[in-house]
FIKOLZA-1660 file (N, C-alpha, C; in steps of 0.1 Angstrom, whole numbers, plus 5000, padded with zeros to 4 digits):
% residues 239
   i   px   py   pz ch aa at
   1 8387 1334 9818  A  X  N
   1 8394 1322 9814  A  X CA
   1 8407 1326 9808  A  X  C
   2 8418 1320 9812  A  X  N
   2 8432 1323 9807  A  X CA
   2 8433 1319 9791  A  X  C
   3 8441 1326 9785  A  X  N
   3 8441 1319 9771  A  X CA
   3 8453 1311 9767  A  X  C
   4 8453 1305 9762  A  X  N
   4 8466 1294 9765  A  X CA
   4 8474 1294 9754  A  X  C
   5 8475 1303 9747  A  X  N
   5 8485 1307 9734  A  X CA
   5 8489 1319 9744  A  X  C
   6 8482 1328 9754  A  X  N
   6 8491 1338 9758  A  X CA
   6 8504 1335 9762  A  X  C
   7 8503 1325 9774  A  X  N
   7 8518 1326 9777  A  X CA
   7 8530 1327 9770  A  X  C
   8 8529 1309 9763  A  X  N
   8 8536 1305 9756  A  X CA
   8 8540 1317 9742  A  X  C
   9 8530 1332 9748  A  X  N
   9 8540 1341 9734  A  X CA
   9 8545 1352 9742  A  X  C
  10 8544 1350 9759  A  X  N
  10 8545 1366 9767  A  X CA
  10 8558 1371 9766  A  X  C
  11 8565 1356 9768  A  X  N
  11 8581 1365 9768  A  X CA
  11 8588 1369 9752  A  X  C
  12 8581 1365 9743  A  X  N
  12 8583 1371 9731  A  X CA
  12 8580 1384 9726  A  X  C
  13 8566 1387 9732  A  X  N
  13 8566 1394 9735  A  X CA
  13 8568 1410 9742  A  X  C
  14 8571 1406 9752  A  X  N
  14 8581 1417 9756  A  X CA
  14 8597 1421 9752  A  X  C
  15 8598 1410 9746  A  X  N
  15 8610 1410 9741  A  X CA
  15 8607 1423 9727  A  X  C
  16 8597 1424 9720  A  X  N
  16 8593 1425 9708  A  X CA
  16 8590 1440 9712  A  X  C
  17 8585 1445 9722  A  X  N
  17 8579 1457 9726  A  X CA
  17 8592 1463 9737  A  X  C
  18 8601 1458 9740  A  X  N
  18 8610 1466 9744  A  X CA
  18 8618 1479 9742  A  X  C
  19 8617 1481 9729  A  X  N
  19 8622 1495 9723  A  X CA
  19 8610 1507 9729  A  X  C
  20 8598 1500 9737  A  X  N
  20 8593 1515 9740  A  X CA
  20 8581 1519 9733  A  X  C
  21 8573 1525 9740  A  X  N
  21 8559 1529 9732  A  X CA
  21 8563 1539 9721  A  X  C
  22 8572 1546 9724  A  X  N
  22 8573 1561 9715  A  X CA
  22 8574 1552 9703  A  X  C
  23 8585 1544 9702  A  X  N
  23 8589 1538 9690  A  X CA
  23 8579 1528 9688  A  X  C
  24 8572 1525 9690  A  X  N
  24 8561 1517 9688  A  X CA
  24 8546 1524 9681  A  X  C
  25 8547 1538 9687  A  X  N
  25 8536 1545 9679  A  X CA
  25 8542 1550 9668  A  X  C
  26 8556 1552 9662  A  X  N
  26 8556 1555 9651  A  X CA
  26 8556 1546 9641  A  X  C
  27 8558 1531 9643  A  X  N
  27 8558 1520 9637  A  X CA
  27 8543 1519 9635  A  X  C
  28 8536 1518 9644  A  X  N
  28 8522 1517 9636  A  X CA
  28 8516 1529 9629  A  X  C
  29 8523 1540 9629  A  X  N
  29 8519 1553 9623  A  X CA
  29 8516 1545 9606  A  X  C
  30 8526 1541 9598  A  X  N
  30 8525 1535 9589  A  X CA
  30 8508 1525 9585  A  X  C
  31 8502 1519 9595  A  X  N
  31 8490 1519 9592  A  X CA
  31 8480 1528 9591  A  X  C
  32 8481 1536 9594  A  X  N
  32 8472 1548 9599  A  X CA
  32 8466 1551 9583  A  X  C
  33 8454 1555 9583  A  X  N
  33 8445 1558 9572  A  X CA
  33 8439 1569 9576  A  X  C
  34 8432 1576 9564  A  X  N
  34 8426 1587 9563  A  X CA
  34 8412 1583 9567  A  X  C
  35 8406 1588 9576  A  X  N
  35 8388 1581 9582  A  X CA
  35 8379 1590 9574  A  X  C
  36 8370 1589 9566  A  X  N
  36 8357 1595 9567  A  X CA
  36 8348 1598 9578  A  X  C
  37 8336 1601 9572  A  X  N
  37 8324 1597 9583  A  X CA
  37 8321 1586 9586  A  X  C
  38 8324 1581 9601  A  X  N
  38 8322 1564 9600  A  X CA
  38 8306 1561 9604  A  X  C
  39 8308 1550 9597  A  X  N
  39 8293 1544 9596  A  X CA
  39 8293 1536 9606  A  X  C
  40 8279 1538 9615  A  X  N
  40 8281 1533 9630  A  X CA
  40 8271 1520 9629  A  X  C
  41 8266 1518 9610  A  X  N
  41 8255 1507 9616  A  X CA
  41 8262 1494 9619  A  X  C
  42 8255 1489 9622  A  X  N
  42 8265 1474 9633  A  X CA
  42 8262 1466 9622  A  X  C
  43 8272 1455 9612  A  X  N
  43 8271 1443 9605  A  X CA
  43 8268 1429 9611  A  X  C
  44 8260 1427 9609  A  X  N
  44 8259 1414 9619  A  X CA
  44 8263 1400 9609  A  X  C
  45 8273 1392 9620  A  X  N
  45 8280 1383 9611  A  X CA
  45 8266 1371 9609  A  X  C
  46 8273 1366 9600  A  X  N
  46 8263 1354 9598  A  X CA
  46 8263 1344 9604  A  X  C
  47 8246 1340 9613  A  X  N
  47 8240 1330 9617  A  X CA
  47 8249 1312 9619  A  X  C
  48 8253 1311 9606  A  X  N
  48 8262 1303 9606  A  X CA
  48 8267 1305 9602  A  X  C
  49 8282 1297 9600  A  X  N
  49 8295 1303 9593  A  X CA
  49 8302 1295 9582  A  X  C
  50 8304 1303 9574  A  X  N
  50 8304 1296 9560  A  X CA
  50 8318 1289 9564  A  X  C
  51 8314 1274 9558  A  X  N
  51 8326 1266 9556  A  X CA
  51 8338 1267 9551  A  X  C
  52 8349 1273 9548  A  X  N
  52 8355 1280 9541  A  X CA
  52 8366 1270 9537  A  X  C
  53 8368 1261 9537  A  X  N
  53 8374 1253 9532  A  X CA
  53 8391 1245 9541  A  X  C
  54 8401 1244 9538  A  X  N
  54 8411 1238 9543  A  X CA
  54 8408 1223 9549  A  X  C
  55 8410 1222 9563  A  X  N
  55 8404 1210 9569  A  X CA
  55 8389 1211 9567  A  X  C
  56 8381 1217 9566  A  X  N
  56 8367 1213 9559  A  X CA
  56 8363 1209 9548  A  X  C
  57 8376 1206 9544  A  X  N
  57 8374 1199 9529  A  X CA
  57 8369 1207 9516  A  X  C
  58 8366 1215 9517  A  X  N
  58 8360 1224 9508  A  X CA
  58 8371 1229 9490  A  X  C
  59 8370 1230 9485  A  X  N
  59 8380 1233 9474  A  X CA
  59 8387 1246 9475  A  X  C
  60 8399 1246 9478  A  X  N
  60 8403 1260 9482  A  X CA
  60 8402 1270 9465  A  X  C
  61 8403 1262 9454  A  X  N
  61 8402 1264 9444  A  X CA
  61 8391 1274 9446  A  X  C
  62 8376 1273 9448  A  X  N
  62 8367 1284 9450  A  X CA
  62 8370 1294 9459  A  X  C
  63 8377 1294 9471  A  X  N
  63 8379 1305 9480  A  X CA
  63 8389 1313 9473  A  X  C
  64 8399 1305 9468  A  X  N
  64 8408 1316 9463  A  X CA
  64 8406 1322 9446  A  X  C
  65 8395 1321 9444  A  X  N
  65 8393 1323 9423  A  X CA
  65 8389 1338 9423  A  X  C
  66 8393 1340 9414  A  X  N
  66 8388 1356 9413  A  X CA
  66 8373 1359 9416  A  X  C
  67 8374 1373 9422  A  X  N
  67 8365 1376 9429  A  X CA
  67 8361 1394 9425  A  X  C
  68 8348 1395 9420  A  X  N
  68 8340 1406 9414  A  X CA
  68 8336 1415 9427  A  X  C
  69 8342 1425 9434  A  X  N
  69 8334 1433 9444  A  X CA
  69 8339 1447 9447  A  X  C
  70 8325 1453 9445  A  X  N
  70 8324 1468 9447  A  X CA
  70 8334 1474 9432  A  X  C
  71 8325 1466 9424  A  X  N
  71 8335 1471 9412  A  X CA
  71 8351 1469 9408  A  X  C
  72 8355 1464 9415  A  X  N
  72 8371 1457 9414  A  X CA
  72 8372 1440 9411  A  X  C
  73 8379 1436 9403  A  X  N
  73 8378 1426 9400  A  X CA
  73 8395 1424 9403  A  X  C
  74 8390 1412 9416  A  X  N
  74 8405 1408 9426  A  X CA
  74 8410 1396 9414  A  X  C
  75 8422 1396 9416  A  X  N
  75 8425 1384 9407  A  X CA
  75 8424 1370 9416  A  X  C
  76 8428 1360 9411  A  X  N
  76 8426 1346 9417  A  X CA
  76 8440 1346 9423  A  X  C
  77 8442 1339 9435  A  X  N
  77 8453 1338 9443  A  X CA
  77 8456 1323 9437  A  X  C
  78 8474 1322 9431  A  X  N
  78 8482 1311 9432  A  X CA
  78 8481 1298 9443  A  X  C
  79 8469 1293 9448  A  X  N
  79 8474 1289 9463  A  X CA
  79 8484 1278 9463  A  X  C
  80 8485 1266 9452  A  X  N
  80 8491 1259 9454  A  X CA
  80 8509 1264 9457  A  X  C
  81 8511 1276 9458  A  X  N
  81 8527 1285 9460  A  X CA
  81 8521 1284 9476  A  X  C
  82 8512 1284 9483  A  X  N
  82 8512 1284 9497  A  X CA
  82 8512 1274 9506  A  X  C
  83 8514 1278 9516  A  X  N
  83 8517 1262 9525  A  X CA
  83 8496 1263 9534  A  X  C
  84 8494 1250 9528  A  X  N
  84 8483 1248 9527  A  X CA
  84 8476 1251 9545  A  X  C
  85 8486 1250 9555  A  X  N
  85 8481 1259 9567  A  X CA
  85 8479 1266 9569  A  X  C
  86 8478 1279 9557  A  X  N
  86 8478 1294 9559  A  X CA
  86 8464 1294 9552  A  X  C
  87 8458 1281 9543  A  X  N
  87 8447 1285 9540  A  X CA
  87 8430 1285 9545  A  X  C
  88 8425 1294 9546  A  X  N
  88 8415 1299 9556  A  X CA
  88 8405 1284 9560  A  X  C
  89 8400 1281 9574  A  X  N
  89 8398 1270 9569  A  X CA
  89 8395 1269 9592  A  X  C
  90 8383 1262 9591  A  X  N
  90 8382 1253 9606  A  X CA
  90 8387 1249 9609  A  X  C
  91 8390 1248 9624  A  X  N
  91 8399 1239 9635  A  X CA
  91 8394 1239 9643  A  X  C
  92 8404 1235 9656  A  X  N
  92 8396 1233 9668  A  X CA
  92 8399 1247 9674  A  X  C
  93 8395 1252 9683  A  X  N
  93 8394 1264 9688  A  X CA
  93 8403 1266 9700  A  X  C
  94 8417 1262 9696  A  X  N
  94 8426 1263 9708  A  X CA
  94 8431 1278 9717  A  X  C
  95 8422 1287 9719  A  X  N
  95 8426 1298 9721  A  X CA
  95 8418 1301 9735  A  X  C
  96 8408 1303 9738  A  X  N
  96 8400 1301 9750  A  X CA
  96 8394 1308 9755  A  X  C
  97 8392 1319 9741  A  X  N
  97 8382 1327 9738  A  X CA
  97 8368 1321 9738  A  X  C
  98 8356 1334 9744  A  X  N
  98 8346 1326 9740  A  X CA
  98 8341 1327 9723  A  X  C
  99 8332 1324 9716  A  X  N
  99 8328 1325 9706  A  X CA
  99 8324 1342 9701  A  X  C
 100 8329 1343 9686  A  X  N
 100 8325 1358 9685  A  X CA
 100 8340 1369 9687  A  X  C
 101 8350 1360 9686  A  X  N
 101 8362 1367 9692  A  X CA
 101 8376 1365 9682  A  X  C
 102 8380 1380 9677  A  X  N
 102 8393 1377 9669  A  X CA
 102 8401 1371 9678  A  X  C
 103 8411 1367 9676  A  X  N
 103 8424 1363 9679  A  X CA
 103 8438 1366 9674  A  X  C
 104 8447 1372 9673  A  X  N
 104 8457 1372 9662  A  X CA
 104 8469 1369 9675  A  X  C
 105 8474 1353 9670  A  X  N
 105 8483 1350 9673  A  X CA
 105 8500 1350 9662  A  X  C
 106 8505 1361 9669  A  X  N
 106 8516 1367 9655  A  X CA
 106 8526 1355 9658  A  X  C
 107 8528 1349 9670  A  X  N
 107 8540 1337 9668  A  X CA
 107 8536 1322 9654  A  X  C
 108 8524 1318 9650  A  X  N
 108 8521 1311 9640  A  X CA
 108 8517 1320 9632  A  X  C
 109 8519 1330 9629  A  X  N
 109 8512 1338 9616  A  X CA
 109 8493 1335 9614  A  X  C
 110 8489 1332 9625  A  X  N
 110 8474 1327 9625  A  X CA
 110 8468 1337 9630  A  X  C
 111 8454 1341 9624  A  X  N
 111 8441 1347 9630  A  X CA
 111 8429 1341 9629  A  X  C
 112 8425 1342 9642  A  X  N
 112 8411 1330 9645  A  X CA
 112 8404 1344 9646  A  X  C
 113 8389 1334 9639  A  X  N
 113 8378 1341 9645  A  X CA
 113 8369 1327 9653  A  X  C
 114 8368 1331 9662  A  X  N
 114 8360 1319 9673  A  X CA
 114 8343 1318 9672  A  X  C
 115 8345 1304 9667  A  X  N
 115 8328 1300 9667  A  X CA
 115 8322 1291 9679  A  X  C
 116 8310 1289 9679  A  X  N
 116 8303 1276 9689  A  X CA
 116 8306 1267 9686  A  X  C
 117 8303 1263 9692  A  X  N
 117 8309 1241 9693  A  X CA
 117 8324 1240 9694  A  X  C
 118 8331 1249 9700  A  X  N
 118 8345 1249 9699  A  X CA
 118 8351 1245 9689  A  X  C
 119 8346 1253 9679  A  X  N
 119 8357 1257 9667  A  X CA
 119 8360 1271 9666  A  X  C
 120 8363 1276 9656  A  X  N
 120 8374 1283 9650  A  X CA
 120 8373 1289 9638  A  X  C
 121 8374 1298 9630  A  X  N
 121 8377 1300 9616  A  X CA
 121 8395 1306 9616  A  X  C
 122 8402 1298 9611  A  X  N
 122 8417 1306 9610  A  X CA
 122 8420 1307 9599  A  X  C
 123 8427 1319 9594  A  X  N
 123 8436 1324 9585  A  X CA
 123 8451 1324 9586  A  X  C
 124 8455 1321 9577  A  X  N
 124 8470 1327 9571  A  X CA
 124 8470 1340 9577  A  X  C
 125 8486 1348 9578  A  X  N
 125 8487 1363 9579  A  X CA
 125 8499 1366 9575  A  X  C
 126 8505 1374 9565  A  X  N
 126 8517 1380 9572  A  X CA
 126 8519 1396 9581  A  X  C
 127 8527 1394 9589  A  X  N
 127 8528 1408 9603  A  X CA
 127 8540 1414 9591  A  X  C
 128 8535 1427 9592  A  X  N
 128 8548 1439 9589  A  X CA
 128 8551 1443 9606  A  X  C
 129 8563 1448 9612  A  X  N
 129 8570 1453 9618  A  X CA
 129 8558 1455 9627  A  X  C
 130 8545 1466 9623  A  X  N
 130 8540 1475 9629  A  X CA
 130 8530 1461 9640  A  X  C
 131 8527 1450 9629  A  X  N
 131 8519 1441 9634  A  X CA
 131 8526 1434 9650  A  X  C
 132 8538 1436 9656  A  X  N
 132 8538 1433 9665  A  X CA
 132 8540 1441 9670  A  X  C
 133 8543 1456 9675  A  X  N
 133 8542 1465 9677  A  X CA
 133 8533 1469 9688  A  X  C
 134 8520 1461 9692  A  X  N
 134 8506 1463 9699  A  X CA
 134 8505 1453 9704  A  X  C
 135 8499 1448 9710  A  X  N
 135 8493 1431 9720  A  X CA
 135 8486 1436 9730  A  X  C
 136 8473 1431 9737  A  X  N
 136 8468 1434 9742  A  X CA
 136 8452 1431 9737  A  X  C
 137 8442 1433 9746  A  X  N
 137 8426 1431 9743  A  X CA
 137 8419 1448 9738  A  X  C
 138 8416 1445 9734  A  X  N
 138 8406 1459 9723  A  X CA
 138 8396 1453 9715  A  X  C
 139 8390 1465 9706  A  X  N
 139 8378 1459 9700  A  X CA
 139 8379 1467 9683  A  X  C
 140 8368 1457 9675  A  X  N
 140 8369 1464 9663  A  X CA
 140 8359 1475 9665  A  X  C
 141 8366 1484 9663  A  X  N
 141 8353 1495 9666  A  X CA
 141 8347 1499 9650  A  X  C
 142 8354 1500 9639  A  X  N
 142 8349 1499 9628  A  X CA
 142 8351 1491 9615  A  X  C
 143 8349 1489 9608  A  X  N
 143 8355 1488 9594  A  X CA
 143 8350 1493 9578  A  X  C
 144 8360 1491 9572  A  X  N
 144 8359 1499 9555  A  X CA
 144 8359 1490 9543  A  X  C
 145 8354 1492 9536  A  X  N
 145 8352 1486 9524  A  X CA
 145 8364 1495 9515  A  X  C
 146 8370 1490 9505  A  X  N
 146 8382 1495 9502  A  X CA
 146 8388 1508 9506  A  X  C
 147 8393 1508 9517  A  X  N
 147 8397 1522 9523  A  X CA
 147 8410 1526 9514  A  X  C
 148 8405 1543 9518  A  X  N
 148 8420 1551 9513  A  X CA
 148 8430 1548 9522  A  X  C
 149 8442 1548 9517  A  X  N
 149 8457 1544 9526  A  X CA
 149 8462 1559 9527  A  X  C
 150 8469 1564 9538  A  X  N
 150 8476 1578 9540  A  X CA
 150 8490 1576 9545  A  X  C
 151 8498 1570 9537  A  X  N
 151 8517 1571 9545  A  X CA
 151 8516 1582 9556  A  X  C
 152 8519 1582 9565  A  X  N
 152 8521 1592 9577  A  X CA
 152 8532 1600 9576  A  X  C
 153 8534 1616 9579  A  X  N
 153 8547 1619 9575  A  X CA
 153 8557 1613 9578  A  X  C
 154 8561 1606 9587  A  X  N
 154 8570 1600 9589  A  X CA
 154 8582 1589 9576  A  X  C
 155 8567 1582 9573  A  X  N
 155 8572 1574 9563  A  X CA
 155 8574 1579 9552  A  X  C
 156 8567 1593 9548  A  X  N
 156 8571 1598 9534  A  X CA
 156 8581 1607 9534  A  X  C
 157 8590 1608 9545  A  X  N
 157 8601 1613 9547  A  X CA
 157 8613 1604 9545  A  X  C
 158 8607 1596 9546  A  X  N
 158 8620 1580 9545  A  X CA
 158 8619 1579 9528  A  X  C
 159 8609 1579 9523  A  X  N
 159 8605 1568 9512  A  X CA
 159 8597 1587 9506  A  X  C
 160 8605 1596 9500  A  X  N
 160 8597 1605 9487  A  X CA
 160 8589 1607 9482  A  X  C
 161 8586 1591 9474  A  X  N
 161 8581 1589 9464  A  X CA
 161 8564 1588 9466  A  X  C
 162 8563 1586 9477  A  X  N
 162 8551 1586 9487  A  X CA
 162 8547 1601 9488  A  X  C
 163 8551 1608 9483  A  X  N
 163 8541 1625 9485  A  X CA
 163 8529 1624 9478  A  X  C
 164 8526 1620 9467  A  X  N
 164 8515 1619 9459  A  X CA
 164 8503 1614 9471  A  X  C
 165 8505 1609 9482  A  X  N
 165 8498 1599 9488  A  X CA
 165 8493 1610 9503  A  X  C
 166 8502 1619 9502  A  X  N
 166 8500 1622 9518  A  X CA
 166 8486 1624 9520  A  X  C
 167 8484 1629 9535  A  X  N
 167 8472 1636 9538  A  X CA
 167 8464 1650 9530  A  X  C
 168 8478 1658 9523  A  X  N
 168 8475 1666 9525  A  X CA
 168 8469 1668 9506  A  X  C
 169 8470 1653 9499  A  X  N
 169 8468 1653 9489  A  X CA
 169 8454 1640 9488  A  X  C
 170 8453 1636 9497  A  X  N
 170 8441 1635 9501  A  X CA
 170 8441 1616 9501  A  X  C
 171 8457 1609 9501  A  X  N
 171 8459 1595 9504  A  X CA
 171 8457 1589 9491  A  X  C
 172 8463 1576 9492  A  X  N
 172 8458 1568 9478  A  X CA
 172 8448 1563 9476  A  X  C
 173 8438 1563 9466  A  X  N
 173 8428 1563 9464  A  X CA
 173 8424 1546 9468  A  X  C
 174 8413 1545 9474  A  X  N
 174 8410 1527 9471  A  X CA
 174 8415 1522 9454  A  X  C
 175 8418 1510 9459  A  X  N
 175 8424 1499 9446  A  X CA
 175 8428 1491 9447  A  X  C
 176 8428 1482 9438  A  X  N
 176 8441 1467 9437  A  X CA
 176 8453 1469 9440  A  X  C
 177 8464 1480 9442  A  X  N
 177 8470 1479 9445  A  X CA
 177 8477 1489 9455  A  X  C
 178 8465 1492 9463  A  X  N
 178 8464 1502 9475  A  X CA
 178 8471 1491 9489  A  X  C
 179 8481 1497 9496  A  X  N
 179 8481 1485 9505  A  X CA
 179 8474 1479 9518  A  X  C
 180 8459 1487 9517  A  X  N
 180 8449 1479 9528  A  X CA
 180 8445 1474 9520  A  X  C
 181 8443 1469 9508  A  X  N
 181 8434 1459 9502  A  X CA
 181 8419 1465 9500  A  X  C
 182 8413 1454 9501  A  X  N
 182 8401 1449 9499  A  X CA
 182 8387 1458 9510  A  X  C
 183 8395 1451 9523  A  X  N
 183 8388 1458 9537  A  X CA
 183 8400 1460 9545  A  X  C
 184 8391 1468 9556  A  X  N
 184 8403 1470 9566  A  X CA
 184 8394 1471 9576  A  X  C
 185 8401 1465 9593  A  X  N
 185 8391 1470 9606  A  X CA
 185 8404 1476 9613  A  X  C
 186 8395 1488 9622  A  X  N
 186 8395 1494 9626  A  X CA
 186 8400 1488 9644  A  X  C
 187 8412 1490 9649  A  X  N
 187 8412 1485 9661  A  X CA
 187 8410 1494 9673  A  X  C
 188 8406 1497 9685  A  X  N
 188 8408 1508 9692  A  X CA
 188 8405 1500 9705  A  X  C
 189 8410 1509 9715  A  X  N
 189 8412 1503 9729  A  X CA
 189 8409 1512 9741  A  X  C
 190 8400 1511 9748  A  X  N
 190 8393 1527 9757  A  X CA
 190 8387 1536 9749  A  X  C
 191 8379 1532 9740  A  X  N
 191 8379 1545 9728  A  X CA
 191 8392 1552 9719  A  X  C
 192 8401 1544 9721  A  X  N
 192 8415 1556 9712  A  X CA
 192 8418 1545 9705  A  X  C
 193 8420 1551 9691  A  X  N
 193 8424 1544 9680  A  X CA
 193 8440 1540 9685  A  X  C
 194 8446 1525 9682  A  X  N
 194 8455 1520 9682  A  X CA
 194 8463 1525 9673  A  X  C
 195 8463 1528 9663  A  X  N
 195 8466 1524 9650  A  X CA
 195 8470 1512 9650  A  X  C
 196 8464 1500 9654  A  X  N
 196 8464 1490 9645  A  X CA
 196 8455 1484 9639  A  X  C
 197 8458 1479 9624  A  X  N
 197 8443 1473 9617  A  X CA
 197 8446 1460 9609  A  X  C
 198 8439 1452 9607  A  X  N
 198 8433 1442 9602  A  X CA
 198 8430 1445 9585  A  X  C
 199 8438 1439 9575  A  X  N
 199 8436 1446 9564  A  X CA
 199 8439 1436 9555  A  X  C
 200 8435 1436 9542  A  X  N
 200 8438 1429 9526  A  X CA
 200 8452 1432 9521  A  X  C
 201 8451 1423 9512  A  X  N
 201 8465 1425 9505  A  X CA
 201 8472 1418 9496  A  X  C
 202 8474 1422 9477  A  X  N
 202 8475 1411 9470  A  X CA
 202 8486 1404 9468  A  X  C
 203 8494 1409 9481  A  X  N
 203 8506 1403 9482  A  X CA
 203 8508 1389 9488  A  X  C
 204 8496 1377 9482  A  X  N
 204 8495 1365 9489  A  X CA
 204 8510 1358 9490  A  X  C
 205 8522 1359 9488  A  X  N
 205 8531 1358 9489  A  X CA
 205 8540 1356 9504  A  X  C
 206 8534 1370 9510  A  X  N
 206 8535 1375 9524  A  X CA
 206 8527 1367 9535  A  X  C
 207 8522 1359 9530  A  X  N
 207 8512 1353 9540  A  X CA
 207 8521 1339 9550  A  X  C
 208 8518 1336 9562  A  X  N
 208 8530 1335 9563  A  X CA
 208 8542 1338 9570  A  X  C
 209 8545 1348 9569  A  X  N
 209 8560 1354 9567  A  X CA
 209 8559 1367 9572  A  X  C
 210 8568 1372 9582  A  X  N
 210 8574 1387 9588  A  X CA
 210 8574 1396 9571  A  X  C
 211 8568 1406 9575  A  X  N
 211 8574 1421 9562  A  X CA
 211 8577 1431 9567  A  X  C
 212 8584 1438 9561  A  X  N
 212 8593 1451 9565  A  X CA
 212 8583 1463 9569  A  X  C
 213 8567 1465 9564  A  X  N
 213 8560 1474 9568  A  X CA
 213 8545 1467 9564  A  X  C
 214 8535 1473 9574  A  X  N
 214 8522 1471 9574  A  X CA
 214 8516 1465 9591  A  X  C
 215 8502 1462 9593  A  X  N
 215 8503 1456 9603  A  X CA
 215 8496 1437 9602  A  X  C
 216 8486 1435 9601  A  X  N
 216 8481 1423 9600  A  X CA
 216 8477 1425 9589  A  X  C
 217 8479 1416 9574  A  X  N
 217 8477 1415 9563  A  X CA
 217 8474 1400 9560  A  X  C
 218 8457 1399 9556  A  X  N
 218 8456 1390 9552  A  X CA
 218 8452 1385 9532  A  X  C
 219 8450 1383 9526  A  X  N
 219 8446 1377 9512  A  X CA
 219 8436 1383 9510  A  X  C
 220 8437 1390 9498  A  X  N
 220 8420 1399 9502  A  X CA
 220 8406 1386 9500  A  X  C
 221 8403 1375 9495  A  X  N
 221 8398 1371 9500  A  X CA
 221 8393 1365 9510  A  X  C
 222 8405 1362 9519  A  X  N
 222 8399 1361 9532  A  X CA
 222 8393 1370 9540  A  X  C
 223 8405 1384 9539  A  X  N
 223 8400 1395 9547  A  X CA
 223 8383 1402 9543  A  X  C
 224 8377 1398 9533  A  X  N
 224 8365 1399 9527  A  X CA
 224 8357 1390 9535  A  X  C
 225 8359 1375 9535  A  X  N
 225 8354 1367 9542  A  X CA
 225 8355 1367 9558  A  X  C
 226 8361 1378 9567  A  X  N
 226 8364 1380 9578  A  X CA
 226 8354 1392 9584  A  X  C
 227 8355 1403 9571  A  X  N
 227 8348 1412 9573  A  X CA
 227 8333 1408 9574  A  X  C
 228 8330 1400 9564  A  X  N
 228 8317 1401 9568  A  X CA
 228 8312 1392 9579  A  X  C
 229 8321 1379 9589  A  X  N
 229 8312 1377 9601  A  X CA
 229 8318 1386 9612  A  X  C
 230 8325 1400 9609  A  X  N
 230 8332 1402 9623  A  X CA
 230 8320 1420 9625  A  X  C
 231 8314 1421 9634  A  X  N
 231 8305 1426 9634  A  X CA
 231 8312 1437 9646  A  X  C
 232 8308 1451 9646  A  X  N
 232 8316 1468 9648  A  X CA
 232 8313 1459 9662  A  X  C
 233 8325 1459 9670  A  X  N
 233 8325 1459 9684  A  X CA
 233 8329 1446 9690  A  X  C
 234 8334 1440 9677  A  X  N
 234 8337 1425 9681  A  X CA
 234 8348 1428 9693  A  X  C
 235 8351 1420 9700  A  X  N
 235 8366 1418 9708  A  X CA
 235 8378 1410 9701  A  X  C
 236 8389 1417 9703  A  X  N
 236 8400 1415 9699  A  X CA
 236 8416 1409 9707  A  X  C
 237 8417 1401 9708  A  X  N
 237 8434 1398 9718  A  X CA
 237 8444 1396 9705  A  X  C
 238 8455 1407 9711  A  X  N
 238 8465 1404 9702  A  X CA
 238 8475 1395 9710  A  X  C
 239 8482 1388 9706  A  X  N
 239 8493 1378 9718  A  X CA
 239 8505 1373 9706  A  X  C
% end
């Protein structure tokens, strides 16, 4: 089945990927994280899907309140500073995916995760540079609970101050103000990591809105509430 947000973003698209893959893998180099031993057991999303509020009527006041996890205590997000379409929330499922399927359409700053009955769960996002960078279908092959972040040399040759952080010091440690956030997934395509990922960030500010670095950044509690129905091997279209 054709997806009907593809078109209407193809020639933007290419427009956006014209500088070339080379320049395109260093741009997402900047996502790139330090991997452990990955944990292959599969998360299975849940049965039904929590209501999360926006057009479900739900009180965005609980989705965005501070939030106690894995020992970090997230602060409560400002929402009323956001334009109330970025906040997480059911629709109709205009994408044409079947159910079980991310989405990330970078021309509205939206990421769907696709349910039965033709709906939808969508999020707010802001794209850094790197976030348009990739398009195309892949899968989540993994994800992390507050992952370490690793600047790529690249970037810590632009930006110094970043050596504390490299590889070779072993990345910034998870935290509040690490820039994957909360979670992060893991994108890969034929088996080979993209470097692109799906990540937190308490920069609710950016949601929304183009940023100068990162790839798909969502509010860490959303990205919390994402992680847990998107289950190792979901499918992915970026457009």
């Amino acid at each position: 089945m054709s997806n009907p947000l593809t078109q209407t973003r193809a020639d933007r698209r290419r427009f956006l990927l014209s500088a070339g893959s080379l320049a395109a893998t260093f741009a997402l180099a900047s996502c790139a994280t330090r991997i452990g031993p990955v944990d292959r057991t599969v998360e299975l999303a849940p049965a039904e899907p929590f209501m999360g509020g926006g057009s479900s009527g739900l009180n965005p006041a609980a989705m965005y309140g501070p939030v106690y996890d894995e020992g970090y205590q997230i602060p409560a997000v400002p929402f009323e500073k956001i334009d109330p379409q970025f906040y997480r929330q059911i629709v109709p499922n205009p994408t044409g995916e079947k159910p079980g399927t991310v989405v990330v359409d970078t021309g509205s700053h939206f990421l769907y995760y696709t349910m039965p009955n033709g709906q939808a769960m969508r999020y707010g996002v802001g794209l850094g540079r790197e976030g348009f960078a990739w398009s195309g279908r892949a899968v989540v092959q993994w994800k992390r609970k507050w992952p370490t972040w690793t600047p790529p040399d690249e970037m810590i040759a632009r930006q110094p101050e970043l050596a504390p952080y490299s590889a070779e010091n072993g990345g910034m440690e998870p935290g509040l103000n690490n820039p994957l956030g909360a979670r992060a997934l893991y994108i890969f395509q034929n088996g080979e990591d993209t470097l692109y990922r799906l990540h937190g960030s308490p920069e609710w500010a950016s949601i929304g809105r183009n940023v100068s670095s990162g790839c798909v950044r969502l509010m860490n509690q959303d990205v919390i509430d994402l992680y847990d129905r998107v289950p190792n091997g979901t499918p992915i279209v970026v457009i």
